[in-house]
C-alpha positions as CSV (number, residue, x, y, z in Angstrom):
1,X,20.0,41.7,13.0
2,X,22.0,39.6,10.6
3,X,21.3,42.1,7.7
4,X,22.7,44.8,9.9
5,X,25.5,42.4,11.3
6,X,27.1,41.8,7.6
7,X,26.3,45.1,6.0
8,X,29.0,45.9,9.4
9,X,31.4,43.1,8.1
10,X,31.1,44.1,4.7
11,X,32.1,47.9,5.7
12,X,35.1,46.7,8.0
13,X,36.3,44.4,5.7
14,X,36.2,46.5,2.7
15,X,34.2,43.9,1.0
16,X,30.7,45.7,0.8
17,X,29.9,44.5,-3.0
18,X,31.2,40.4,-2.0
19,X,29.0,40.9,1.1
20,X,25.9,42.5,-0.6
21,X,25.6,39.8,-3.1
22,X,25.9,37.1,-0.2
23,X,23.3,39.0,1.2
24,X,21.3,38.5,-1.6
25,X,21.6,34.8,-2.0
26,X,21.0,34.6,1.8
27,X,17.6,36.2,1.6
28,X,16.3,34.8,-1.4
29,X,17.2,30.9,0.6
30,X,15.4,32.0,3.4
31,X,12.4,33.1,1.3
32,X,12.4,30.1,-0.4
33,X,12.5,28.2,2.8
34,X,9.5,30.2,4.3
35,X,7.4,29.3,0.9
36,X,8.2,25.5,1.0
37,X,6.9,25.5,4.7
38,X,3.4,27.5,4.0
39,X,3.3,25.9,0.9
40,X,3.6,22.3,2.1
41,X,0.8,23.5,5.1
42,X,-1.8,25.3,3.3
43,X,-3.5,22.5,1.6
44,X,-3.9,20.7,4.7
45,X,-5.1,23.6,7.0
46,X,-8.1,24.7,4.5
47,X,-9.1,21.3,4.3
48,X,-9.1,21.2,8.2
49,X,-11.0,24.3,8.0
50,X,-13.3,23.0,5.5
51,X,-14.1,19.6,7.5
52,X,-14.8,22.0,10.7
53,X,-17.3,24.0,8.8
54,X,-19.1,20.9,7.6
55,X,-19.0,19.5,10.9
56,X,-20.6,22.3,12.4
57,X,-23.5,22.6,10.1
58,X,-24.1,19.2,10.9
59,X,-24.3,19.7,14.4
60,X,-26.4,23.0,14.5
61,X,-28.7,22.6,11.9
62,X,-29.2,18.8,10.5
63,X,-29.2,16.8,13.5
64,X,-31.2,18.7,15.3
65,X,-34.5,18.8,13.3
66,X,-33.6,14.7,12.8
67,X,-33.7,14.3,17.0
68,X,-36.9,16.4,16.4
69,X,-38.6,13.4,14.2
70,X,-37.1,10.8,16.0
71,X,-38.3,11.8,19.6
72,X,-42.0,12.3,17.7
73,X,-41.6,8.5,17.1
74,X,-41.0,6.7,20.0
75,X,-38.5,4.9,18.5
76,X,-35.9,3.9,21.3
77,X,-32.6,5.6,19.8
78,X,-29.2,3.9,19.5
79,X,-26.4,4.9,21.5
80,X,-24.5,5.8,19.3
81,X,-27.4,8.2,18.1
82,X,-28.0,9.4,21.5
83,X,-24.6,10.6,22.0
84,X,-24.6,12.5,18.9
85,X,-28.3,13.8,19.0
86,X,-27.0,15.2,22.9
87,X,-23.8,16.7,21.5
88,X,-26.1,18.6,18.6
89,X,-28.3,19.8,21.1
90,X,-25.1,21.5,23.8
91,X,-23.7,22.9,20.6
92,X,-27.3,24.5,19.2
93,X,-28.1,26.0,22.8
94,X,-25.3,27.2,23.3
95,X,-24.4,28.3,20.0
96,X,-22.8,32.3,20.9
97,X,-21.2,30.5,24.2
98,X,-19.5,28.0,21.6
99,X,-18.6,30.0,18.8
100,X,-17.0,32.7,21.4
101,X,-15.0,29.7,22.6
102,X,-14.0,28.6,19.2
103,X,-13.1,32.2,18.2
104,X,-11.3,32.7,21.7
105,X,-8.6,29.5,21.1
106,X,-8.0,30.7,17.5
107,X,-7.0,34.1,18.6
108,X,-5.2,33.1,21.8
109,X,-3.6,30.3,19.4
110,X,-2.2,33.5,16.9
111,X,-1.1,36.3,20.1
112,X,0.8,32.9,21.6
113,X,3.0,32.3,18.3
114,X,3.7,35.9,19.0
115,X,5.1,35.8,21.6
116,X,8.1,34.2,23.2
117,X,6.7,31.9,25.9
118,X,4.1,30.8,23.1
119,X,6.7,30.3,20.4
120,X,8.9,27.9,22.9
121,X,5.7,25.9,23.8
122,X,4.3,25.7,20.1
123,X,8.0,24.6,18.9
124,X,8.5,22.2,21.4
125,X,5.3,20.4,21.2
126,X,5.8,20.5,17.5
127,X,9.4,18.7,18.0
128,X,7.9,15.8,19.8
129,X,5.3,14.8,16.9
130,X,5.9,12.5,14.0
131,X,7.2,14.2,11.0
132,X,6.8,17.6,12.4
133,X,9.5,17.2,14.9
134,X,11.9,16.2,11.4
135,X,10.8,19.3,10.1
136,X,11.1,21.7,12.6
137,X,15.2,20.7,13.9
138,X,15.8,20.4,9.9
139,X,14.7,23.8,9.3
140,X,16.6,25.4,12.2
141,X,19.7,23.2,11.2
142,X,19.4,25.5,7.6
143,X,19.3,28.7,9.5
144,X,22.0,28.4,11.9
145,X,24.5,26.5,9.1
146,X,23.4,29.3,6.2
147,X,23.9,32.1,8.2
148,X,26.5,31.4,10.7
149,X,28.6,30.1,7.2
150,X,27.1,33.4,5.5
151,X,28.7,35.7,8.7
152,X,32.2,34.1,9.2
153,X,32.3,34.1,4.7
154,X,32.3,38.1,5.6
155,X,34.6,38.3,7.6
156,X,32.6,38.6,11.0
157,X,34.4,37.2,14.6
158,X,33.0,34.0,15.3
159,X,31.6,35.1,19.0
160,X,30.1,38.1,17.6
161,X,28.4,35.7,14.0
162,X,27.1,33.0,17.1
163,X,25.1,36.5,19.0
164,X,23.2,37.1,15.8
165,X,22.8,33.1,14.6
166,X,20.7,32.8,18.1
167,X,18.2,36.0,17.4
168,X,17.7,34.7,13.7
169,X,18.1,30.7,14.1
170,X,14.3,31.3,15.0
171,X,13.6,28.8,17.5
172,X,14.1,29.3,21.6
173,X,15.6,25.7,22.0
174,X,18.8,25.9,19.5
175,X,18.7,30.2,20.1
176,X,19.6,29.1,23.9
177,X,22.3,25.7,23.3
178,X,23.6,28.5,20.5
179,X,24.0,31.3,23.4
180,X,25.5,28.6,25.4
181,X,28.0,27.8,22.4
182,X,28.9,31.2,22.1
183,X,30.0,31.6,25.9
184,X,32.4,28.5,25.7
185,X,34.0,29.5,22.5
186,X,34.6,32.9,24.2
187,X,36.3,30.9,27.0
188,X,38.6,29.4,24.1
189,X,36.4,25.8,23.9
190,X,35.9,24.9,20.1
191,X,32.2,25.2,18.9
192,X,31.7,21.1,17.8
193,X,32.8,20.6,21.9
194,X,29.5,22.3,23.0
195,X,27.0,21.5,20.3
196,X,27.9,17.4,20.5
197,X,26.1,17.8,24.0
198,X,22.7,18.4,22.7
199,X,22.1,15.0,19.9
200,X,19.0,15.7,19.8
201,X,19.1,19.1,18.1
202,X,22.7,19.1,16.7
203,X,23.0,15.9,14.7
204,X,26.6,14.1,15.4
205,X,27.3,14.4,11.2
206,X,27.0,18.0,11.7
207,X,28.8,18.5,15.0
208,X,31.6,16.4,13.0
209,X,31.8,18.3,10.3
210,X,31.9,21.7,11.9
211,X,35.2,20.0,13.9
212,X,36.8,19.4,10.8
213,X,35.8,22.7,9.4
214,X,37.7,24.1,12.8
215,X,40.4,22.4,12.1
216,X,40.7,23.2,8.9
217,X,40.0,26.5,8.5
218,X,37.2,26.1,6.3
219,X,34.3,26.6,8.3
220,X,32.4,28.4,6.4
221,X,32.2,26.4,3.1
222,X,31.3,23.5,5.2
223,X,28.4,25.0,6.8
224,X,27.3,26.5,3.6
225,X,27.5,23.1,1.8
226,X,25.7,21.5,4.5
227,X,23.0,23.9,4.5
228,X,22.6,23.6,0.7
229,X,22.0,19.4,1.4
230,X,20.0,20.0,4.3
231,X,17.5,23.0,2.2
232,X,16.9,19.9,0.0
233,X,16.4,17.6,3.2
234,X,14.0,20.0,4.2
235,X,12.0,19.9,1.1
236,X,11.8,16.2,1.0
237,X,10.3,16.4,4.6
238,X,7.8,19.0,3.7
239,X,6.9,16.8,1.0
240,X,6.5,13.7,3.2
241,X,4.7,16.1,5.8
242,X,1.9,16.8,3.1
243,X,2.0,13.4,1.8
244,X,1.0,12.4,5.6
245,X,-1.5,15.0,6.4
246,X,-3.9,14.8,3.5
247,X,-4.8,11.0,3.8
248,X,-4.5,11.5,7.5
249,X,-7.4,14.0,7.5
250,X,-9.2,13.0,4.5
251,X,-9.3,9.2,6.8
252,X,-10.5,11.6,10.0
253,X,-13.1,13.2,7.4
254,X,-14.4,9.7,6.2
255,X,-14.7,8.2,9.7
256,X,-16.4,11.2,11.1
257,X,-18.8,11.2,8.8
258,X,-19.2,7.7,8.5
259,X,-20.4,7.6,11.7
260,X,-22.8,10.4,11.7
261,X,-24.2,8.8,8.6
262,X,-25.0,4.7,10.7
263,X,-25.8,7.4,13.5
264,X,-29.1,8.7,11.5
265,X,-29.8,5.2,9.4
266,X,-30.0,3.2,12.2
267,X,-33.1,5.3,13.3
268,X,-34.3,5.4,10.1
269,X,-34.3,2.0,9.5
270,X,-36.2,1.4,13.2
271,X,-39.0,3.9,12.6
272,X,-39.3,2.5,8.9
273,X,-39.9,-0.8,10.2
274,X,-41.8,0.2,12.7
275,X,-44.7,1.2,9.6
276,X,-43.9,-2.0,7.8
């Protein structure tokens, strides 16, 4: 929609070679903004993957045949032991009713983020968490600055650029508040008078400098400044977001296996005493 929207400004306004080469610089910042994002995640999700895949060998085909030679013992078992041991043996007997449920969340996980009452849960339960939260309202602060500055720099009416910032802002919370904008400014109320109602997604040092951009008549530079400082904002946070998630699962890692590993010794260390 917004590639449509200014190749229309460009060819009302004459401007067709100015508005291509905005175009341009446009799509390669959203790119860029896209790679930083998978980029920063990728790490962290194989290594998720990787932990899950361990986990589950553990669980189906170790501790099994160790429950085996301590219940040929008589050894009385830890509880800590027990509760494992009982876990490895639901997950082994039920290995095709567990895997179908594994494989069931992960694609119910990918058809929700397609589709719209999926996105708006995902999103919001990802702007609640630590870090992510940061992330996600910086990301969609880019995309409505960038290309609401990138419309009205063509030439487009301000009501019309607001109709096409909500389909690309890509996120139902500020695609709604946006919608909501673009009714009051129709009515003649100043964009900064609606968006300083919602703090939490519009931040009050953006909601100011859109008020002087109105009433200034530079707009557009503003928001395309801003978005430039917040597309490095952004890549700080993705930073910070990666430097969070690899101790954060390599400490889960440790401690899970940590405790899988006193979970066998402990017996060990009974039935070797118990020959001693």
């Amino acid at each position: 929609p917004v590639f449509i929207g200014l190749l229309k400004a460009g060819e009302l306004s004459g401007k067709m070679d100015e508005t291509l080469s905005e175009l341009s610089r446009y799509l390669s910042r959203e790119y860029g903004l896209k790679r930083k994002i998978k980029g920063a995640l990728a790490y962290p999700i194989i290594l998720l993957i990787g932990s899950l895949l361990v986990f589950g060998l553990l669980f189906m085909f170790v501790l099994p045949r160790l429950a085996n030679t301590f219940s040929q013992s008589g050894i009385v078992l830890p509880f800590m032991t027990r509760v494992l041991v009982g876990a490895s043996n639901a997950i082994s007997s039920h290995i095709v009713l567990v895997l179908g449920l594994i494989i069931g969340i992960v694609l119910f996980f990918f058809y929700a983020r397609k589709t719209p009452w999926g996105r708006r849960g995902l999103l919001k339960i990802a702007f609640h968490l630590p870090v992510f939260g940061e992330m996600v309202r910086k990301v969609a602060l880019v995309r409505f600055a960038r290309t609401l500055g990138t419309l009205l720099s063509s030439g487009m009416p301000i009501t019309d650029s607001l109709d096409l910032v909500a389909s690309a802002v890509g996120n139902p919370a500020y695609s709604a508040i946006i919608k909501s904008a673009n009714e009051s400014v129709a009515k003649g109320v100043a964009i900064s008078e609606t968006l300083v109602k919602y703090p939490d997604h519009f931040p009050r040092f953006l909601t100011s400098l859109i008020a002087v951009g109105e009433k200034t008549g530079t707009l557009e530079q503003i928001l395309i400044t801003f978005a430039e400082f917040m597309d490095e904002e952004v890549d700080n946070t993705v930073k910070n977001l990666t430097n969070v998630l690899e101790p954060v699962l390599l400490l889960f890692m440790g401690l899970f296996i940590g405790v899988i590993a006193v979970s066998i010794l402990l017996p060990i260390y009974q039935l070797v005493g118990k020959f001693v």
